[in-house]
N, C-alpha and C positions, 0 to 999 in steps of 0.2 A: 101285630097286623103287618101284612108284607105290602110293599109300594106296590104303587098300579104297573102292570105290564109296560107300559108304554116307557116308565120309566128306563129297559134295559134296551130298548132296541138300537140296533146296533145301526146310527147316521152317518157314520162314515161308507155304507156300503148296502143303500138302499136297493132293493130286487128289481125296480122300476119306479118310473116318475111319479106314479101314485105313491109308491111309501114315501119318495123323497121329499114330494107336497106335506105327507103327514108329517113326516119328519120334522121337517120345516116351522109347519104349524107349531109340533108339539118344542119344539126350542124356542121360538120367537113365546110362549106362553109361560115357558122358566125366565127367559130372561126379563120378562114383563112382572113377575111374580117378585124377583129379585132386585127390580130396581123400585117397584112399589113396597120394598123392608125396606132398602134404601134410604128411602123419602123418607117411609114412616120412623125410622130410627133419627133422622140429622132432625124432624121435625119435634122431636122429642127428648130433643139433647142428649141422644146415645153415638155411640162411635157408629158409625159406617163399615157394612163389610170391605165395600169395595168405593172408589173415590172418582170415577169416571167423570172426565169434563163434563159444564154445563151444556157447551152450546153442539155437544157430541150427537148426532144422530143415527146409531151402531144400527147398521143394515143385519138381515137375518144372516145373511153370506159372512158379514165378521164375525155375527155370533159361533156361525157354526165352525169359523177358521178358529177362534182362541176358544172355543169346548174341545177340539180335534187336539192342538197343542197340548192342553191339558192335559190330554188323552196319553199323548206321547210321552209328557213328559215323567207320568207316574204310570206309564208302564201298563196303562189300561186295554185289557183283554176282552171287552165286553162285559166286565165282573162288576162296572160301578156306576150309580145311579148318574144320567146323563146332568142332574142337577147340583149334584158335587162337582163334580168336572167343571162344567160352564162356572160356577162360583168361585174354583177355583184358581179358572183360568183368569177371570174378571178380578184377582186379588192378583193375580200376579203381572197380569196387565195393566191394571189402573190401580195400586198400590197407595194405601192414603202416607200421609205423611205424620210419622209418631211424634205424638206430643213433647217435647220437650230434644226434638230435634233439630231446631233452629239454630 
């Protein structure tokens, strides 16, 4: 089965402020997806993707600053699901702390 379209489109370089609203929309609904495994993972006694502060209130504007990063950093050409990216980016920005690293 192939991802939904929306997953490839390209938010760094929306046509006009109607994509960039979609845009917008469709990140602020990954990030909302990813921080609801999150929850349901720490609630459940499994590791956390990612470890973001509690009292953190990440605006859609940083979402879409650390998915762009991401972006950069692995060299992405429009070829990868905008939901890896932001996850990724969110693992290398809020990076939990390994067990037995104290």
């Amino acid at each position: 089965m192939l991802p939904p379209m929306c997953a490839w489109i390209p938010i760094a370089n929306p046509k006009n402020e109607a994509f960039r609203n979609f845009n917008q929309l469709y990140l602020d609904g990954v990030k909302g997806g990813l921080m609801a495994y999150n929850a349901w993972m720490k609630s459940h006694g499994g590791q956390p993707a990612f470890c973001m502060p509690e009292n953190l209130a990440m605006t859609t504007d940083q979402t879409e600053h650390i998915m762009l990063r991401s972006a950069d950093k692995r060299a992405a050409k429009g070829d990868m699901l905008v939901a890896l990216l932001l996850l990724w980016g969110l693992q290398d920005t809020f990076p939990c702390e390994k067990i037995g690293s104290r």
